[in-house]
Structure formats: structure tokens, C-alpha cells
N, CA, C and O atoms as CSV, one atom per row, in Angstrom:
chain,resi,resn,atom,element,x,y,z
A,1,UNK,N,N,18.045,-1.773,-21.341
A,1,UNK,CA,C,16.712,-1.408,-20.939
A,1,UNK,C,C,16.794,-0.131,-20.096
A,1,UNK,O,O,17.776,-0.057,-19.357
A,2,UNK,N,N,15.775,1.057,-20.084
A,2,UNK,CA,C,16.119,1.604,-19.709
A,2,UNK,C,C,15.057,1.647,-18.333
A,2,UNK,O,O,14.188,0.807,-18.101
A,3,UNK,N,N,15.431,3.066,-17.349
A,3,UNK,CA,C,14.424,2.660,-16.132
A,3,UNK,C,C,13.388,2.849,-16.669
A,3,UNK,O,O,12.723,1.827,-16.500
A,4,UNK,N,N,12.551,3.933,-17.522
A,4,UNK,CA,C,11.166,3.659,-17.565
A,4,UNK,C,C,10.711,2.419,-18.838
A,4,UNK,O,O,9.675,2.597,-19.479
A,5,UNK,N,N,11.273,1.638,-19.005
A,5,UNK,CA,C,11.235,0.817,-19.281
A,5,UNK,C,C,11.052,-0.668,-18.393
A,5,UNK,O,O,10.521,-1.749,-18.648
A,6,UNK,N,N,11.679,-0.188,-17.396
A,6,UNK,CA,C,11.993,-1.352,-16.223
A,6,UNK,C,C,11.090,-0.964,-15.263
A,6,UNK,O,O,10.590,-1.862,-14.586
A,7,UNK,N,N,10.765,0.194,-15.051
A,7,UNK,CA,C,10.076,0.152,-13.482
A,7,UNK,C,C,8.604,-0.243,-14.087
A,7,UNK,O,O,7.980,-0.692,-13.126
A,8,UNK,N,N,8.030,-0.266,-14.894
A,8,UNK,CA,C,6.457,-1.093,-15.154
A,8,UNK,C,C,6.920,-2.253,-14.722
A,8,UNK,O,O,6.407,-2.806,-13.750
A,9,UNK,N,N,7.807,-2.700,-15.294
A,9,UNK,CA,C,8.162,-4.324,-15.440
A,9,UNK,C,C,8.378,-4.723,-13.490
A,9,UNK,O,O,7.718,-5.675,-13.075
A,10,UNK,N,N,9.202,-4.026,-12.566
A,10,UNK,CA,C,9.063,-3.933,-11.275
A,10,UNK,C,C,7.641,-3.867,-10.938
A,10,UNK,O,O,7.109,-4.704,-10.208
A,11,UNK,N,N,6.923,-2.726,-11.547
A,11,UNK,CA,C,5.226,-2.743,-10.481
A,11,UNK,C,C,4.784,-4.117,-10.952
A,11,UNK,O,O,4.212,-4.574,-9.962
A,12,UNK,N,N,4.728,-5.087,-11.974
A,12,UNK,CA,C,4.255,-5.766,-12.458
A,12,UNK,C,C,4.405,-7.008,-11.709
A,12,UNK,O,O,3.623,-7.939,-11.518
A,13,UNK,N,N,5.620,-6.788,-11.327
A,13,UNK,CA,C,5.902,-8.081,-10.471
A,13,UNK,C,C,5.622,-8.024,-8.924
A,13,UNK,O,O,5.109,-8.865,-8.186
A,14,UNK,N,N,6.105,-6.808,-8.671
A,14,UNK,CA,C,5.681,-6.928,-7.226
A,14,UNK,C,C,3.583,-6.634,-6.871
A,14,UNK,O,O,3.161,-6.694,-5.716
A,15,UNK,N,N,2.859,-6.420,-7.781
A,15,UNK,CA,C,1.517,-6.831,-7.817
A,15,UNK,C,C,1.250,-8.590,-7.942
A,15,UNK,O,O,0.419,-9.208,-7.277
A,16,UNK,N,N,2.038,-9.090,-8.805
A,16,UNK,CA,C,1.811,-10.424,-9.188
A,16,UNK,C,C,2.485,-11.253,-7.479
A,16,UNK,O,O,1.860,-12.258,-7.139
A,17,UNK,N,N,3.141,-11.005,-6.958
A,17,UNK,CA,C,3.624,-11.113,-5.780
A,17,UNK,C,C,2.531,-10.841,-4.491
A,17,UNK,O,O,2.596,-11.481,-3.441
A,18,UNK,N,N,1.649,-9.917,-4.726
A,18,UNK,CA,C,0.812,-9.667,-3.877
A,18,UNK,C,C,0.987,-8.233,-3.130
A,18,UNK,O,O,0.450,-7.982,-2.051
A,19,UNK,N,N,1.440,-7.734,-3.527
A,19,UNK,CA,C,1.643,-6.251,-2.797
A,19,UNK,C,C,0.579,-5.363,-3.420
A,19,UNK,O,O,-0.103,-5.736,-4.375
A,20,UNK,N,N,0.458,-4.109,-2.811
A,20,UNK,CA,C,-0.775,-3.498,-3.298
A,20,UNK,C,C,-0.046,-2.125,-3.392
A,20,UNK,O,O,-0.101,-1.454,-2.361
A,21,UNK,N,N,0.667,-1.557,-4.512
A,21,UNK,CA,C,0.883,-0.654,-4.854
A,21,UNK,C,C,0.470,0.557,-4.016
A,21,UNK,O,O,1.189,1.411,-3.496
A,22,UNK,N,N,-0.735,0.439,-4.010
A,22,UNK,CA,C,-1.104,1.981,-2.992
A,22,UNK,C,C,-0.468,2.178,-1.681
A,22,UNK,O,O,-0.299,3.287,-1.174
A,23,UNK,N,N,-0.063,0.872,-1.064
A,23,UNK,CA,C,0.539,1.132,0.259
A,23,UNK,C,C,1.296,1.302,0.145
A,23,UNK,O,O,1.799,0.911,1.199
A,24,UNK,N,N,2.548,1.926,-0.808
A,24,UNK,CA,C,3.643,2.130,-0.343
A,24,UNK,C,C,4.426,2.854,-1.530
A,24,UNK,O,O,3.962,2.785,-2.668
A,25,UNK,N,N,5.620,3.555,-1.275
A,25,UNK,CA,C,6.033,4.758,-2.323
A,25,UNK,C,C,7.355,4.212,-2.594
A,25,UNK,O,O,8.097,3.509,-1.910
A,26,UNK,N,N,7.445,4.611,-3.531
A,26,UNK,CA,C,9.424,4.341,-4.882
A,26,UNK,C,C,10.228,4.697,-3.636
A,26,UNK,O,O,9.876,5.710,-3.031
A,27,UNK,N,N,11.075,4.123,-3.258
A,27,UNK,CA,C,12.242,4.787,-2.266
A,27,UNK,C,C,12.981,5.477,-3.265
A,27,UNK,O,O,13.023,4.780,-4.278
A,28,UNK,N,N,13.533,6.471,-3.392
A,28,UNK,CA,C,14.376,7.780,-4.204
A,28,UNK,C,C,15.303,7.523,-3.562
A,28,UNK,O,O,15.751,6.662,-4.319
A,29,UNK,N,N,16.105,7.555,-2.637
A,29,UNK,CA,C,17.451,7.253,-2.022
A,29,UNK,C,C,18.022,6.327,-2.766
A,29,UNK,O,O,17.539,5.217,-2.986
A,30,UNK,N,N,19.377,6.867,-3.303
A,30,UNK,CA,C,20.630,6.064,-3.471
A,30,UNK,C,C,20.579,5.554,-5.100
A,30,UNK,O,O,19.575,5.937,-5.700
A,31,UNK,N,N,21.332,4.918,-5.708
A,31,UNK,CA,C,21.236,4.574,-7.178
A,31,UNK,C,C,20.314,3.783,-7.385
A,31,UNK,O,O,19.997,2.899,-6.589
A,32,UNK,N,N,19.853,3.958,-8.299
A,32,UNK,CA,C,18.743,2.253,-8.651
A,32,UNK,C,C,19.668,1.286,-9.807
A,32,UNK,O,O,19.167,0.218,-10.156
A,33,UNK,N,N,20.532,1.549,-10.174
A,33,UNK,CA,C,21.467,0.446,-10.869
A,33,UNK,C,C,22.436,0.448,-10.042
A,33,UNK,O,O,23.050,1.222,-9.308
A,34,UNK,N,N,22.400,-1.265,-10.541
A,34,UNK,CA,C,23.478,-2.325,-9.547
A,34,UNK,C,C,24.728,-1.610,-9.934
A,34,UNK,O,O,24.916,-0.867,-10.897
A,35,UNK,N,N,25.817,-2.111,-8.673
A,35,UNK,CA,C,27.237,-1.583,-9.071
A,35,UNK,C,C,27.450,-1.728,-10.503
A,35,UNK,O,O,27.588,-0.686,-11.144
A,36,UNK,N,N,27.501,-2.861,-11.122
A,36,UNK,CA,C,28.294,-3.557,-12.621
A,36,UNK,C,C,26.736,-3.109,-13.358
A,36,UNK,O,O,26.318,-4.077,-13.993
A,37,UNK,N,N,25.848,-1.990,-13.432
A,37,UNK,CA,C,24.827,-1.995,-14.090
A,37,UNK,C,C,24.118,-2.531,-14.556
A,37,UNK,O,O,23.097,-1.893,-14.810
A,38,UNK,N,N,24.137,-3.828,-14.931
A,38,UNK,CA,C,23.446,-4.927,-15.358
A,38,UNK,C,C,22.395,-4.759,-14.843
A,38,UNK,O,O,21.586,-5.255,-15.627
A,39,UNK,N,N,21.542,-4.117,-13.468
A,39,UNK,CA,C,20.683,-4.398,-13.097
A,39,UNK,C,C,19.490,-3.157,-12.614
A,39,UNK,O,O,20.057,-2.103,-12.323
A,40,UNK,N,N,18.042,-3.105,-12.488
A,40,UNK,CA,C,17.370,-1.979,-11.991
A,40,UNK,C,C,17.273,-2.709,-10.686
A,40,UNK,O,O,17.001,-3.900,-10.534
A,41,UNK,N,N,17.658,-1.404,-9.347
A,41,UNK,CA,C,16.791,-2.165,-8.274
A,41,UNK,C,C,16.019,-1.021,-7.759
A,41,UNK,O,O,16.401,0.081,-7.367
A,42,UNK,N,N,14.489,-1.695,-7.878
A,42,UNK,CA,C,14.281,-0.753,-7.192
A,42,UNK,C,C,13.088,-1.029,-5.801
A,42,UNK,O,O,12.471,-2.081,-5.635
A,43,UNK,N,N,12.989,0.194,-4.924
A,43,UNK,CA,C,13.013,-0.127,-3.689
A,43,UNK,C,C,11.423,0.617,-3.273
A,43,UNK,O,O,10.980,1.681,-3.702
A,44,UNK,N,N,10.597,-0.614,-2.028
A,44,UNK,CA,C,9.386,0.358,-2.250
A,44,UNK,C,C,9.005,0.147,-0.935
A,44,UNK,O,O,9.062,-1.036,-0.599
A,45,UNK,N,N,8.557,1.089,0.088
A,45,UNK,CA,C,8.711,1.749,1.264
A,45,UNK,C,C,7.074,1.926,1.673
A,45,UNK,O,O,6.367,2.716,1.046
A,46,UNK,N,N,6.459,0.972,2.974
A,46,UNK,CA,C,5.444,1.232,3.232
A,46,UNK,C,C,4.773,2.690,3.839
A,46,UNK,O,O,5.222,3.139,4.893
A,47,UNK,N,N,4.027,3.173,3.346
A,47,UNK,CA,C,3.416,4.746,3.280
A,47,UNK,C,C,2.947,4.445,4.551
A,47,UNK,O,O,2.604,3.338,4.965
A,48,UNK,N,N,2.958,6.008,5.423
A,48,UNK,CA,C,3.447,7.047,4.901
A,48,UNK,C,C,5.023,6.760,5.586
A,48,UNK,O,O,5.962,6.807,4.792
A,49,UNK,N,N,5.315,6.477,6.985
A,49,UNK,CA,C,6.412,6.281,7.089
A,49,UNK,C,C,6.981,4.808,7.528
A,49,UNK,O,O,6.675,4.556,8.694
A,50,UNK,N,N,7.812,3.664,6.815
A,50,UNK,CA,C,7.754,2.507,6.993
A,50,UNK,C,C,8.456,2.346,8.658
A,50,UNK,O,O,8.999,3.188,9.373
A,51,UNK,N,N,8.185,0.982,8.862
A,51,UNK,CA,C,8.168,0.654,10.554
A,51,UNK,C,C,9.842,-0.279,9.672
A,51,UNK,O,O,9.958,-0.335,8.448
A,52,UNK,N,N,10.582,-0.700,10.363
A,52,UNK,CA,C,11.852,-1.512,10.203
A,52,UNK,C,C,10.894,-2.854,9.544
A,52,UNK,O,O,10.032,-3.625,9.967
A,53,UNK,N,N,11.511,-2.641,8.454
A,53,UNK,CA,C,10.324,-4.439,7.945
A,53,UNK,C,C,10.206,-3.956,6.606
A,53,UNK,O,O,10.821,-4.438,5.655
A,54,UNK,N,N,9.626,-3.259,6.561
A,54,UNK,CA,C,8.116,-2.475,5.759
A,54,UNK,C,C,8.206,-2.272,4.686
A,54,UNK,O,O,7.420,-1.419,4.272
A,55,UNK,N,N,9.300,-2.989,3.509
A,55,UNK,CA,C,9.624,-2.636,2.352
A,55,UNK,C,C,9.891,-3.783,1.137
A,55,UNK,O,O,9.824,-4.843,1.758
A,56,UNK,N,N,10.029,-3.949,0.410
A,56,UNK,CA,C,10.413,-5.025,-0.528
A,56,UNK,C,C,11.436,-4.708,-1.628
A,56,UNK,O,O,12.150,-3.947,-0.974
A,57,UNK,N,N,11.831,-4.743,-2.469
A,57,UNK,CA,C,13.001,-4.623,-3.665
A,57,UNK,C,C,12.566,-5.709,-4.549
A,57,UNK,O,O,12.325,-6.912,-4.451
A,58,UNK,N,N,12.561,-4.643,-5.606
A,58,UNK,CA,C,12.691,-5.635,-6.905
A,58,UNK,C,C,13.384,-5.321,-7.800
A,58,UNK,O,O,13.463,-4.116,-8.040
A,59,UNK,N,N,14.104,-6.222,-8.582
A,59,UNK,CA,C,15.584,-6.690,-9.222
A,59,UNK,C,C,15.137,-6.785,-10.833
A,59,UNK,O,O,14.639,-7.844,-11.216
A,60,UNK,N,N,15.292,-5.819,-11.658
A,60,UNK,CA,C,15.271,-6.043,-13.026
A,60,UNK,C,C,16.614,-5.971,-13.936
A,60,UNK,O,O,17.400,-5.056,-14.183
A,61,UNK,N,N,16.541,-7.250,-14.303
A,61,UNK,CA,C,17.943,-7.604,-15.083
A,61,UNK,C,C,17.590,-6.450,-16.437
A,61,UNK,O,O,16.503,-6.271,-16.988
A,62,UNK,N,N,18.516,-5.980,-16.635
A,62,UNK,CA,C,18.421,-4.856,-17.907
A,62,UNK,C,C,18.804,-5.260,-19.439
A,62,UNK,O,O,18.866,-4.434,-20.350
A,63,UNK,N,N,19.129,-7.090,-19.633
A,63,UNK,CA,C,19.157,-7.339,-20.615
A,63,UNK,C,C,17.900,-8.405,-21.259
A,63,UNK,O,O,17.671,-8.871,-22.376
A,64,UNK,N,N,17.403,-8.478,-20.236
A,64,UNK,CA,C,16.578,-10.064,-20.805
A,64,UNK,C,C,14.859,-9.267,-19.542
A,64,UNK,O,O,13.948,-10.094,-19.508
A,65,UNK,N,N,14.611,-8.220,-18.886
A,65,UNK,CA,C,13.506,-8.114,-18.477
A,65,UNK,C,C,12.851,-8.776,-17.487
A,65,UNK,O,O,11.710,-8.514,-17.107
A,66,UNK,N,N,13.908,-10.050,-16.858
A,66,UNK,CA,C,13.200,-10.974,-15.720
A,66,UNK,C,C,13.661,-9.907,-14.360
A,66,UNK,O,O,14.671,-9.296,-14.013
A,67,UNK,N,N,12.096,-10.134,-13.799
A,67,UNK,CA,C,12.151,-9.279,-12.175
A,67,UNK,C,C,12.209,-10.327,-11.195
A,67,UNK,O,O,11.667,-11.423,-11.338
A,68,UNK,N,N,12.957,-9.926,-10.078
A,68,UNK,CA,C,12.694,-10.530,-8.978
A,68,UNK,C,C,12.387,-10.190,-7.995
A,68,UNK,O,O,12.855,-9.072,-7.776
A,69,UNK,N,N,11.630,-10.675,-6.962
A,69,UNK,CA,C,10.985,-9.667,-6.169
A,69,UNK,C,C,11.698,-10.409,-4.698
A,69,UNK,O,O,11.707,-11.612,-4.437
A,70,UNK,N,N,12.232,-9.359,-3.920
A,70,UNK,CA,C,12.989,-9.468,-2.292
A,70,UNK,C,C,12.027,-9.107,-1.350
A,70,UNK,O,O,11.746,-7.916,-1.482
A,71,UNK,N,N,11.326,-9.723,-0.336
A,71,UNK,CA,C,10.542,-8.825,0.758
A,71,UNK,C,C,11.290,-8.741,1.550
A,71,UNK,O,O,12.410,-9.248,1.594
A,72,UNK,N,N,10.486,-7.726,2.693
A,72,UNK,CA,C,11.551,-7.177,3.567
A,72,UNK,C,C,11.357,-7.853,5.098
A,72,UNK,O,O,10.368,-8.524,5.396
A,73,UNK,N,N,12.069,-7.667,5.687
A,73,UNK,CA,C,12.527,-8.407,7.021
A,73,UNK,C,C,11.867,-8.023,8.137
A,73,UNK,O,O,12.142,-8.532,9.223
């Protein structure tokens, strides 16, 4: 799967989760596939600048399309 393939499948879940897209932007820092690639992660950062907390991750397996969604601390 590739990322633009995967990152709909990420907004999709982290809306179904309850997040509201507008508040917050793609983190660009660092790889978005897992070490062993198997995986998209990608990372989303409350706008405009997040407070320690303020973010969530979501986990798209790149063979089978299931997301998982991580909030942040």
C-alpha cells in the first residue's frame, strides 16, 4: 500500500475516533514507515503550535489496510 493510499485510510480513522481534522496538521518530521516497513505511521500535531499532549498517531498496516489510532498523553 502505498502512503497516498494509506493516509485517507489514517484521516478516516482518526475522524471515526473523534478528532476534528481542522485542529491539527500531518507532523512531517522523521519517517512515516515503521522500521521493518510493514507499517504507515502517521503523526498529527494540534495547530498552530501543540502544548506536550496535543497529538495522536495513527498506525496503517500496509498489507491488509487496518488503522489504529494512539492518542496522545
Amino acid at each position: 500500500m502505498t502512503r497516498e493510499q494509506a493516509l485517507p485510510i489514517a484521516r478516516k480513522a482518526a475522524t471515526a475516533h473523534g478528532y476534528d481534522l481542522e485542529r491539527y496538521s500531518l507532523d512531517t518530521f522523521g519517517n512515516e514507515l515503521s522500521e521493518d516497513g510493514g507499517e504507515w505511521m502517521f503523526g498529527f500535531l494540534c495547530k498552530p503550535v501543540p502544548p506536550p499532549g496535543c497529538m495522536f498517531l495513527v498506525v496503517v498496516d500496509r498489507r491488509t489496510g487496518i488503522a489504529e489510532v494512539f492518542p496522545g498523553e
